[in-house]
PALUMNU-900012 format. One record per atom (N, C-alpha, C): x, y, z negated; atom name; chain; residue number from 1; residue in one letter. Coordinates in steps of 0.1 Angstrom, whole numbers. Atoms other than C-alpha are relative to their C-alpha. Layout:
% PALUMNU-900012
REC     u     v     w atom kette  nr rest
REC     X     Y     Z   CA     A NUM    A
...
//
This chain:
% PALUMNU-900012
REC     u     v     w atom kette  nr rest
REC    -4   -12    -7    N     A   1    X
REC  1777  -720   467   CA     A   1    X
REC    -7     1    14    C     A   1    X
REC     8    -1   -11    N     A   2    X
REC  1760  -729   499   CA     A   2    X
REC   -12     7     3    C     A   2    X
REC    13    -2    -4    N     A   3    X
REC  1727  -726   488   CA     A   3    X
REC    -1    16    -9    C     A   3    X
REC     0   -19     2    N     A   4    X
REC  1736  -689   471   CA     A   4    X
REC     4     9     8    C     A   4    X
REC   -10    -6   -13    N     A   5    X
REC  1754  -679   504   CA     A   5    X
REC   -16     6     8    C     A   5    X
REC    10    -2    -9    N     A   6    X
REC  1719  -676   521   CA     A   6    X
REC    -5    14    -8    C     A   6    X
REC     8    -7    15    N     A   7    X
REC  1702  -654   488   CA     A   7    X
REC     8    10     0    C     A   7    X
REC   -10   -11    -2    N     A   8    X
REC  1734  -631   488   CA     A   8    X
REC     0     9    13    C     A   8    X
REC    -2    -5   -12    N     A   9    X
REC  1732  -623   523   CA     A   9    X
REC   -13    10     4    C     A   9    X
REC    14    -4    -1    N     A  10    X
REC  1692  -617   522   CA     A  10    X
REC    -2    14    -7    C     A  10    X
REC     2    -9     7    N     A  11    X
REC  1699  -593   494   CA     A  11    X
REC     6    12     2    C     A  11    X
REC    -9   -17    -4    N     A  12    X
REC  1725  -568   509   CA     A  12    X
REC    -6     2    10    C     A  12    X
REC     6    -3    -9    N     A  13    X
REC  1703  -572   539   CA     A  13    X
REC   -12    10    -3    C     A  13    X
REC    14   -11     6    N     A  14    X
REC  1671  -557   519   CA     A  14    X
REC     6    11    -6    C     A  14    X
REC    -9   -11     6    N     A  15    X
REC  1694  -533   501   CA     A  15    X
REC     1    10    10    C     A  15    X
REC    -1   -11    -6    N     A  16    X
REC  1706  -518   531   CA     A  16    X
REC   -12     4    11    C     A  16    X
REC    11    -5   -10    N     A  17    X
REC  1676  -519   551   CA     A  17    X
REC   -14    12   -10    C     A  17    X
REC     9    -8    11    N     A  18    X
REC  1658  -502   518   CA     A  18    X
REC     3    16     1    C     A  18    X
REC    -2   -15     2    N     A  19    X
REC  1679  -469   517   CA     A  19    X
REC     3     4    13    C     A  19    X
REC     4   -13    -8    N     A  20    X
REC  1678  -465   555   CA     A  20    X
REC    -5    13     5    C     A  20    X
REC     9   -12   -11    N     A  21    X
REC  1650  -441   561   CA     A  21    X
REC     9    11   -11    C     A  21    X
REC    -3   -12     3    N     A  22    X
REC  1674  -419   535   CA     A  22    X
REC    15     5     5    C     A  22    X
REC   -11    -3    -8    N     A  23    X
REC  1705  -420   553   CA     A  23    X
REC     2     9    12    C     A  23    X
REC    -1   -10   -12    N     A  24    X
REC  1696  -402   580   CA     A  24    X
REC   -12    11     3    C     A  24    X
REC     2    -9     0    N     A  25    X
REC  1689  -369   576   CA     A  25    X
REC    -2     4    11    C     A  25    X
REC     7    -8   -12    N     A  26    X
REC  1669  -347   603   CA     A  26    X
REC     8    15     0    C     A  26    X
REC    -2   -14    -5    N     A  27    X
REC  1683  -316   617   CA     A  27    X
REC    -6    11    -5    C     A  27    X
REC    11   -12     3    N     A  28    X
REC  1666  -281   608   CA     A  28    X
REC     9    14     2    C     A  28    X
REC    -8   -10    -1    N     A  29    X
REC  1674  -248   617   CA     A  29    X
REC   -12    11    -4    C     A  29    X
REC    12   -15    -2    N     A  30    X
REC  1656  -215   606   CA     A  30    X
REC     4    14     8    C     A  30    X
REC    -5   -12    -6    N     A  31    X
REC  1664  -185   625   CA     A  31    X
REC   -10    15    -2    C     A  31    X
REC     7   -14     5    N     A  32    X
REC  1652  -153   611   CA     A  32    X
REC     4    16     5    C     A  32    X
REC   -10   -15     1    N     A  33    X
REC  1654  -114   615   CA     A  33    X
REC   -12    11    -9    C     A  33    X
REC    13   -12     5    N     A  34    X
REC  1634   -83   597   CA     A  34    X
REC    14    13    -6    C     A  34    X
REC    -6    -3     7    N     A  35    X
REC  1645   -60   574   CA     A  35    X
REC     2     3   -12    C     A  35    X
REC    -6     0    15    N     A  36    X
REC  1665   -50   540   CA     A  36    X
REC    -2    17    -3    C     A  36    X
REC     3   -12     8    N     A  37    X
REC  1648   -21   522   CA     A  37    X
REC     5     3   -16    C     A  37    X
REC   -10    -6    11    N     A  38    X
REC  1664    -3   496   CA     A  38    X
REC    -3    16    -1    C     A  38    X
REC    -4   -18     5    N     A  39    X
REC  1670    31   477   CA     A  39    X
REC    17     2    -2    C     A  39    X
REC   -11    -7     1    N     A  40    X
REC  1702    48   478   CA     A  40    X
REC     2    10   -11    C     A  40    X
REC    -2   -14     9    N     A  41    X
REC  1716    75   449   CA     A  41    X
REC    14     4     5    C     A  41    X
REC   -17    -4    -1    N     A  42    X
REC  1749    92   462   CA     A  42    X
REC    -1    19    -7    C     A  42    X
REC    -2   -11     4    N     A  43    X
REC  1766   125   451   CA     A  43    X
REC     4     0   -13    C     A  43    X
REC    -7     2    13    N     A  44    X
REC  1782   139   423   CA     A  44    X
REC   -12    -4   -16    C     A  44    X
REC    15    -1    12    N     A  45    X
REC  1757   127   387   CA     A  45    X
REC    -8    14    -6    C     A  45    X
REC    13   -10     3    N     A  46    X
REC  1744   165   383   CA     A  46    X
REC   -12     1     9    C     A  46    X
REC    10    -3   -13    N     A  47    X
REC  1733   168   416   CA     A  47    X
REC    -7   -14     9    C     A  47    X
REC     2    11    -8    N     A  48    X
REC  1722   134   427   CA     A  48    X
REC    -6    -1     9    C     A  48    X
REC     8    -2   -20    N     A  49    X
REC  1707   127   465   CA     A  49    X
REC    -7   -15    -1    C     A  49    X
REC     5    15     2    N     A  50    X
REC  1682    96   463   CA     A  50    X
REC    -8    -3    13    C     A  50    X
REC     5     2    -9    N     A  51    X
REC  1671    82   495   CA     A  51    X
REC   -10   -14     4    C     A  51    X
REC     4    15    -1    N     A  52    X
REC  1651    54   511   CA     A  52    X
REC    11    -7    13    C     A  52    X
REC    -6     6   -12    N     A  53    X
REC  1670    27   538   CA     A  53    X
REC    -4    -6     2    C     A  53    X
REC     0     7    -3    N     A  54    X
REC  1661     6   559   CA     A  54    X
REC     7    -6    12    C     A  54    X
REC    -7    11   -10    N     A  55    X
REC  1685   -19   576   CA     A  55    X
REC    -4   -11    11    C     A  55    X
REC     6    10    -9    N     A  56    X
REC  1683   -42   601   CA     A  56    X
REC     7   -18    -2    C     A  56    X
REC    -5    15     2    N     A  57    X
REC  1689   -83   594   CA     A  57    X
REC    -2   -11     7    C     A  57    X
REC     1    14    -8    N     A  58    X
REC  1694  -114   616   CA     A  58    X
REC     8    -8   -10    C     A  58    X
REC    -9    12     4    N     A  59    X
REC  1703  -149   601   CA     A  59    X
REC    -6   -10     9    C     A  59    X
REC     2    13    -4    N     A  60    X
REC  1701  -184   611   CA     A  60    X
REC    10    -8   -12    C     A  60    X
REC    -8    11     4    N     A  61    X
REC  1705  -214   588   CA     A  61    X
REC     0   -14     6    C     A  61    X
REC     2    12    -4    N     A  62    X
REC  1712  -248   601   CA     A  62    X
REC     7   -10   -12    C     A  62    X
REC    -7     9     9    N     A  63    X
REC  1715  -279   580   CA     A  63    X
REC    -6   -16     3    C     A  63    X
REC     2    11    -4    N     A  64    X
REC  1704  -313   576   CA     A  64    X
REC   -14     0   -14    C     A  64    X
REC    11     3    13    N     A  65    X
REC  1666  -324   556   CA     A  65    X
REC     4   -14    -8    C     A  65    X
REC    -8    12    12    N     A  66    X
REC  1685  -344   529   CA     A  66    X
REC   -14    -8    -6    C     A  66    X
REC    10     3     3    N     A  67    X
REC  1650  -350   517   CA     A  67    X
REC   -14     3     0    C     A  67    X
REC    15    -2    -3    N     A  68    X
REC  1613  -347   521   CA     A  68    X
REC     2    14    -4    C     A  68    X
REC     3   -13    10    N     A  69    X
REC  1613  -312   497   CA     A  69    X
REC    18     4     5    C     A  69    X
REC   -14   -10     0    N     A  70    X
REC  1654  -302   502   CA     A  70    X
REC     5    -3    14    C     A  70    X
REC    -8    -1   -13    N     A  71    X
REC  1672  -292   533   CA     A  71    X
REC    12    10    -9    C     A  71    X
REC   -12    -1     5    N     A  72    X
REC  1707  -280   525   CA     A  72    X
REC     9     2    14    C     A  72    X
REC    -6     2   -13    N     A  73    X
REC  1733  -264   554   CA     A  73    X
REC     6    13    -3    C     A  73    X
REC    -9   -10     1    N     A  74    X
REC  1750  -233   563   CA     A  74    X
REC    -6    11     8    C     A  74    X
REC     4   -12    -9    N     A  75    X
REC  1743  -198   575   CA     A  75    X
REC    10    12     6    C     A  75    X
REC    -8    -6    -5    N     A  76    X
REC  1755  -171   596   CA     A  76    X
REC    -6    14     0    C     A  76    X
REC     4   -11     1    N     A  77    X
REC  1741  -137   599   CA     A  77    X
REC     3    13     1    C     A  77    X
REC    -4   -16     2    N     A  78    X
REC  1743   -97   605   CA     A  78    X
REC    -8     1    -9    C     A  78    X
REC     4   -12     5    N     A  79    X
REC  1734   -67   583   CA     A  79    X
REC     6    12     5    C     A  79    X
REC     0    -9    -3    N     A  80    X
REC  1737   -36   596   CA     A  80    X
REC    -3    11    -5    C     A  80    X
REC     2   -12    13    N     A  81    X
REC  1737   -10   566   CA     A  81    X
REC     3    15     8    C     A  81    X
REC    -4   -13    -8    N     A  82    X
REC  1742    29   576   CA     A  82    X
REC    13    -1     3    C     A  82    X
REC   -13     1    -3    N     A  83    X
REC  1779    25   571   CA     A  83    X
REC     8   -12     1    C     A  83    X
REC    -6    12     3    N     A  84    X
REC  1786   -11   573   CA     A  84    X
REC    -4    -9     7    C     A  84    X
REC     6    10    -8    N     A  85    X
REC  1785   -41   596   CA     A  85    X
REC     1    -9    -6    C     A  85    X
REC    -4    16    10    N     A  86    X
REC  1786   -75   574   CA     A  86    X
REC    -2    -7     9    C     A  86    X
REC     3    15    -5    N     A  87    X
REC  1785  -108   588   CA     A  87    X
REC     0    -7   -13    C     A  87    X
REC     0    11    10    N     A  88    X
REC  1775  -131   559   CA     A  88    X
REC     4   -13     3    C     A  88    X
REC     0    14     0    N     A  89    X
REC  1783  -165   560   CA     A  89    X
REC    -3   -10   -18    C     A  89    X
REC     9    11    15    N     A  90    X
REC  1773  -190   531   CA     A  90    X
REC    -5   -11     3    C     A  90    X
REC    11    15     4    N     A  91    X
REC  1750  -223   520   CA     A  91    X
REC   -11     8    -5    C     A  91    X
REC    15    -4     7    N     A  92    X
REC  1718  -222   512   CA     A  92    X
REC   -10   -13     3    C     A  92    X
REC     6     9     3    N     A  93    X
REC  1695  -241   499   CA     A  93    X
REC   -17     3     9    C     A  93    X
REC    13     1    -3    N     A  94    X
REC  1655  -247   513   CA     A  94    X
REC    -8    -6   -10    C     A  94    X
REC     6     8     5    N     A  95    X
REC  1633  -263   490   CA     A  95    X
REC   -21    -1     1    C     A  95    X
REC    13     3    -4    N     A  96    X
REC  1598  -272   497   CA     A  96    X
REC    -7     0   -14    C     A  96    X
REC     8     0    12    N     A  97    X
REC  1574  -263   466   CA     A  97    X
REC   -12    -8    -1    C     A  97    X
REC    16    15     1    N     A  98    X
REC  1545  -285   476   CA     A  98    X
REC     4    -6     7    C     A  98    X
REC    -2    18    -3    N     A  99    X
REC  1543  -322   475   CA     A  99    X
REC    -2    -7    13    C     A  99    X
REC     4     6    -7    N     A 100    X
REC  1520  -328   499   CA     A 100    X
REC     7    -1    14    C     A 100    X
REC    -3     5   -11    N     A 101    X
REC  1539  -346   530   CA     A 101    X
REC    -8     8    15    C     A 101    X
REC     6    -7   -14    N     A 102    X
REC  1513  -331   560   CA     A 102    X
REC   -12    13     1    C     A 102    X
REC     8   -11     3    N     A 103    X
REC  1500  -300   550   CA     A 103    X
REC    11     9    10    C     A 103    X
REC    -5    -9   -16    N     A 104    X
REC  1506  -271   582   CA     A 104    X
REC     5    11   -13    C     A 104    X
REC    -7   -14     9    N     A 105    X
REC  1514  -243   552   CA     A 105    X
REC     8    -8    -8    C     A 105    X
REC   -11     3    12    N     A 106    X
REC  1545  -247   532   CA     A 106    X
REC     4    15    -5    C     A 106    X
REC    -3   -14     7    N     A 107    X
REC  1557  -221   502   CA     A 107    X
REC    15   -12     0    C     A 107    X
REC   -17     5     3    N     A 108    X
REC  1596  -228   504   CA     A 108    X
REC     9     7    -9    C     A 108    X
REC    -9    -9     7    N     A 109    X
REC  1621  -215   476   CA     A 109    X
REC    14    -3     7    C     A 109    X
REC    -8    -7   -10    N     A 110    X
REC  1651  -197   494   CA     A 110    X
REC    12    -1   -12    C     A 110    X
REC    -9    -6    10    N     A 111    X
REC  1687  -200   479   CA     A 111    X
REC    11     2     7    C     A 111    X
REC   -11    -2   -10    N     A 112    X
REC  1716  -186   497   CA     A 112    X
REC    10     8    -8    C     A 112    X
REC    -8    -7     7    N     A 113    X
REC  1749  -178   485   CA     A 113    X
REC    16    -4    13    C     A 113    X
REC   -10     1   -10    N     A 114    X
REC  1780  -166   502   CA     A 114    X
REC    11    14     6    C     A 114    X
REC    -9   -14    -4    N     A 115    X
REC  1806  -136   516   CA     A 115    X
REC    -1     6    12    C     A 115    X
REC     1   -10   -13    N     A 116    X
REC  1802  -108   541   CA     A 116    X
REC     7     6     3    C     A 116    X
REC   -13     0    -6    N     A 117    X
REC  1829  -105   564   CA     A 117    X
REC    -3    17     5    C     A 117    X
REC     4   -13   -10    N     A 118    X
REC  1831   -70   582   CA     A 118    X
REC    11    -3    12    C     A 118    X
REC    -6    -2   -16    N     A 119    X
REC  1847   -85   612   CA     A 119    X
REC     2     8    14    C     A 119    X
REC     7    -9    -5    N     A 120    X
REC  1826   -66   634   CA     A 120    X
REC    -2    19     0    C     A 120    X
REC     2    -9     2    N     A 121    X
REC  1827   -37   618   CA     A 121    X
REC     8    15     4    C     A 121    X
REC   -10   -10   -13    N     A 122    X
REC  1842    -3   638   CA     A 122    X
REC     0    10   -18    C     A 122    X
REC    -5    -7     8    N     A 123    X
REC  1858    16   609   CA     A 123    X
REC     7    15     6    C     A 123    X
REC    -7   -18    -1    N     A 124    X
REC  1863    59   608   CA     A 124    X
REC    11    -1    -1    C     A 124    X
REC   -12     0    -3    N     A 125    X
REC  1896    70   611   CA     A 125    X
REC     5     0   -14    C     A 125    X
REC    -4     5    12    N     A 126    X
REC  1915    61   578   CA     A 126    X
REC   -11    -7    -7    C     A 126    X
REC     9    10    16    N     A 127    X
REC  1889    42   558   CA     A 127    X
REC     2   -11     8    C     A 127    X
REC     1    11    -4    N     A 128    X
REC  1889     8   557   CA     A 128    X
REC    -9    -8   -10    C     A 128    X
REC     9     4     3    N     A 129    X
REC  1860   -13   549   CA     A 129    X
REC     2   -18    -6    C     A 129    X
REC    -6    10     2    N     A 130    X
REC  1865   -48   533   CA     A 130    X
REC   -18   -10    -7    C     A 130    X
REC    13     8     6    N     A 131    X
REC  1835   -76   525   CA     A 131    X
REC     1    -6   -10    C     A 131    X
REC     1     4    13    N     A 132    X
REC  1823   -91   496   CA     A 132    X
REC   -13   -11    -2    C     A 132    X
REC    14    12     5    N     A 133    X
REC  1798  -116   477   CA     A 133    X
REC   -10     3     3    C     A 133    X
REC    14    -2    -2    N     A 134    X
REC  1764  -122   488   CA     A 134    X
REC    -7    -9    -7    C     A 134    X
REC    13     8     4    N     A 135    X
REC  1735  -138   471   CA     A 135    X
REC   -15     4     3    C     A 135    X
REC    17     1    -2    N     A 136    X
REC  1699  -142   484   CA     A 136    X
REC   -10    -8    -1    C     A 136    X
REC    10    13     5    N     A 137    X
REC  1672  -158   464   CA     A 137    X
REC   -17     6     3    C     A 137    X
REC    14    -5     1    N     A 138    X
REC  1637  -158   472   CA     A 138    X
REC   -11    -8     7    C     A 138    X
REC    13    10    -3    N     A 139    X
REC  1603  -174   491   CA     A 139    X
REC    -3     0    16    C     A 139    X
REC     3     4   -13    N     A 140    X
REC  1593  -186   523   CA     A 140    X
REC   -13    -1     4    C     A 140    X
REC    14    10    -5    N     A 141    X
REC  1559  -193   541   CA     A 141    X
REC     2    -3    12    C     A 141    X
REC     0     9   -10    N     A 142    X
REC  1561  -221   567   CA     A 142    X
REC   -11    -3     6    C     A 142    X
REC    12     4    -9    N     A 143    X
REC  1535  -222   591   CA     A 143    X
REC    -1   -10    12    C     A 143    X
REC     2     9   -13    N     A 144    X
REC  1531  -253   616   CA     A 144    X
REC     3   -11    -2    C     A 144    X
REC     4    14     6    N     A 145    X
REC  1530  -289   613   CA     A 145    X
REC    17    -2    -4    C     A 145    X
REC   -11     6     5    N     A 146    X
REC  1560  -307   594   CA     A 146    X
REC    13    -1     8    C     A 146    X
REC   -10     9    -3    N     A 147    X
REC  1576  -323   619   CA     A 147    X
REC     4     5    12    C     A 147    X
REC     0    -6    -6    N     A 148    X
REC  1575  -296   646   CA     A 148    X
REC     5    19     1    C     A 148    X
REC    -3   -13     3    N     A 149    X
REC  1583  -260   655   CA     A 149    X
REC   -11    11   -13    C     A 149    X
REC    10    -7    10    N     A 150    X
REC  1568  -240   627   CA     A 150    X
REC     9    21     2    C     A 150    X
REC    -4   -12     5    N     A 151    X
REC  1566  -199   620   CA     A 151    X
REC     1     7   -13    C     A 151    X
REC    -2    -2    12    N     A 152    X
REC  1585  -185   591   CA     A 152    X
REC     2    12    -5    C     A 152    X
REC    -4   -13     4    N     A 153    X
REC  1583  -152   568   CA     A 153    X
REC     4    -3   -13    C     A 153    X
REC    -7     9    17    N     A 154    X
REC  1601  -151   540   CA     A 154    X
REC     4    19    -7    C     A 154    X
REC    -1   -12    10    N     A 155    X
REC  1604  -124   513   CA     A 155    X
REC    13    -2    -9    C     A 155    X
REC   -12     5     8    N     A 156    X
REC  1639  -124   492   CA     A 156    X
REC     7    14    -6    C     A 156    X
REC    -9    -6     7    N     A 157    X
REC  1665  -105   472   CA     A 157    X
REC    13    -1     4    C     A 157    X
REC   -13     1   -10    N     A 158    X
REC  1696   -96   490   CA     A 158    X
REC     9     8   -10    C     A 158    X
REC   -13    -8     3    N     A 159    X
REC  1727   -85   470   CA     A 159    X
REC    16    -3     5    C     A 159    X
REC   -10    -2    -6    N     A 160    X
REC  1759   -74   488   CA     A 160    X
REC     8     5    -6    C     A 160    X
REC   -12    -9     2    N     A 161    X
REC  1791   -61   478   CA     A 161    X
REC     8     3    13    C     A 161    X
REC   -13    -8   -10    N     A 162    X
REC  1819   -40   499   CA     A 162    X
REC     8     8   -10    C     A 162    X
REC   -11   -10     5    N     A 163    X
REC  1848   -24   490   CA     A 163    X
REC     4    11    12    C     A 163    X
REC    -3   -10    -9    N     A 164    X
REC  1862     9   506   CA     A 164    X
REC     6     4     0    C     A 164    X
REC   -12   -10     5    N     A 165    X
REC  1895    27   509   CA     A 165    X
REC    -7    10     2    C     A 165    X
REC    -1   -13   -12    N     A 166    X
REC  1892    63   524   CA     A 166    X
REC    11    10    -1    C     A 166    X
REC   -14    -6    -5    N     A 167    X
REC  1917    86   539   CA     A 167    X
REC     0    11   -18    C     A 167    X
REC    -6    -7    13    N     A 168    X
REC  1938   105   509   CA     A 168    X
REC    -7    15     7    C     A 168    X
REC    -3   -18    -6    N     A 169    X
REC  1927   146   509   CA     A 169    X
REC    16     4   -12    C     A 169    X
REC   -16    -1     7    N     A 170    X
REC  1955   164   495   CA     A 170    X
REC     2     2   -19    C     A 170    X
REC    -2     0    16    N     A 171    X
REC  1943   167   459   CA     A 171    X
REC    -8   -14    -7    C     A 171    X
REC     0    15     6    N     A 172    X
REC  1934   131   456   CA     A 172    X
REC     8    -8     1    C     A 172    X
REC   -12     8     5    N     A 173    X
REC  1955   105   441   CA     A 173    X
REC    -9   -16     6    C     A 173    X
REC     2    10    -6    N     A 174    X
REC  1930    73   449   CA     A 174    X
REC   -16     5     5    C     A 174    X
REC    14    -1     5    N     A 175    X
REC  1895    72   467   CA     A 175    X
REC    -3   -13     4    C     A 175    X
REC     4    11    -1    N     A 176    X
REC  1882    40   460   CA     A 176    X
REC   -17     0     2    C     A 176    X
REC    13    -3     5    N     A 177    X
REC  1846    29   462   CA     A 177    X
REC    -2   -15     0    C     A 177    X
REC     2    13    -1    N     A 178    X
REC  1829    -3   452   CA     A 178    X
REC   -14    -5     2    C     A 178    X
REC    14    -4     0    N     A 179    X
REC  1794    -5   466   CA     A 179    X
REC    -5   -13     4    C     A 179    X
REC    10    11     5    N     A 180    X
REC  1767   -30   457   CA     A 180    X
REC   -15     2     6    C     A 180    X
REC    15    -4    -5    N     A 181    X
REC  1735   -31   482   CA     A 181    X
REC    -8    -9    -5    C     A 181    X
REC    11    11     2    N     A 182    X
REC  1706   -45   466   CA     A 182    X
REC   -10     4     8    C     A 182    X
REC     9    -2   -10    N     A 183    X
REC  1679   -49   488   CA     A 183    X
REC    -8   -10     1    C     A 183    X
REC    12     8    -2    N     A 184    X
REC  1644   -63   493   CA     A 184    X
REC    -3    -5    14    C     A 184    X
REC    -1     4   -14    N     A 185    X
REC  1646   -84   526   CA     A 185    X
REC   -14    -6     5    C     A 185    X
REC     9     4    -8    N     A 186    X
REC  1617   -91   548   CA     A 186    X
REC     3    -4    11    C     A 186    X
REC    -8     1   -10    N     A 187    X
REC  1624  -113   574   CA     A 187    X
REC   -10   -11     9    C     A 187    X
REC     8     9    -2    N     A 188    X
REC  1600  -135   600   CA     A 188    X
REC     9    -8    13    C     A 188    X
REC    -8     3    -3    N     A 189    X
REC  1613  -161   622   CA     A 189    X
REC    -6   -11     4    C     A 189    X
REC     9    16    -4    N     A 190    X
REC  1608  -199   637   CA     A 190    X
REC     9    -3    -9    C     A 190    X
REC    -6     8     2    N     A 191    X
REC  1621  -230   626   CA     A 191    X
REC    -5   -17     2    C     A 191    X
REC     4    16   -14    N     A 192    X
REC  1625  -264   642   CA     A 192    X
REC    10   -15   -11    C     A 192    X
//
């Protein structure tokens, strides 16, 4: 027992000295803004009204680089639609599509999922505005060395829900609405 007491000791010692460098996770934050392009169709379906929009988007994610290729963390964010203030909140994923360790360009795939609060949002007189699911998946280019501040644009797919009361007129019974922005997000930004 003596002489396995040394050999036991050596071995949790290399063990834990082995999965150090994965225990501790680096910091990262991205902080982005641009915007969320889209078409609109409102009106009654004979007469339809088809427009273009463009919104305005800030986020920031911060998380921790779990590994060489995945960072993993949380985000926070406006949108600012014509009639709607969101605050998103969510996770989202980062994932680094190339291998190579010290290459200054990275293509990152983007995955963010999560609900948009309308905290913020100043509501007309009777309506009331209520948040909903978000999902935003899409690509990144990382410009600047690995291990330093880099500049980021990123291209993605933004889908939002909201729900809507509005004030009763006198020959309606409900007006509900349940509106779904999808939108092409362009957004450039640092990240450290």
């Amino acid at each position: 027992m003596k002489r396995l007491l040394p050999y036991i000791l050596a071995l949790l010692a290399g063990t834990g000295h082995a999965q150090s460098r994965f225990t501790q996770p680096r910091y990262v934050n991205y902080t982005e803004f641009g915007g969320l392009f889209g078409r609109v169709a409102y009106g009654p379906s004979t007469a339809q009204t088809v427009e273009n929009r463009l919104s305005f988007t800030a986020q920031t994610f911060n998380g921790a680089q779990v590994s060489r290729q995945l960072a993993i963390g949380g985000l926070v964010g406006m949108d600012w639609y014509k009639t709607a203030l969101l605050t998103p909140v969510g996770a989202g994923l980062r994932f680094d599509l190339l291998r190579h360790p010290q290459q200054n360009v990275r293509l990152l795939a983007i995955a963010d999922a999560g609900y948009g609060f309308a905290w913020f949002n100043k509501n007309s007189t009777g309506y009331e505005l209520n948040g909903g699911w978000m999902v935003n998946p899409g690509l990144a280019l990382r410009v600047g060395k690995p291990s330093s501040t880099a500049f980021v644009m990123s291209l993605s797919y933004k889908r939002q829900s909201v729900d809507v009361q509005k004030p009763l007129s006198s020959v309606d019974i409900q007006r509900d609405e349940h509106r779904v922005y999808n939108r092409m997000c362009f957004r450039v930004g640092v990240s450290f």
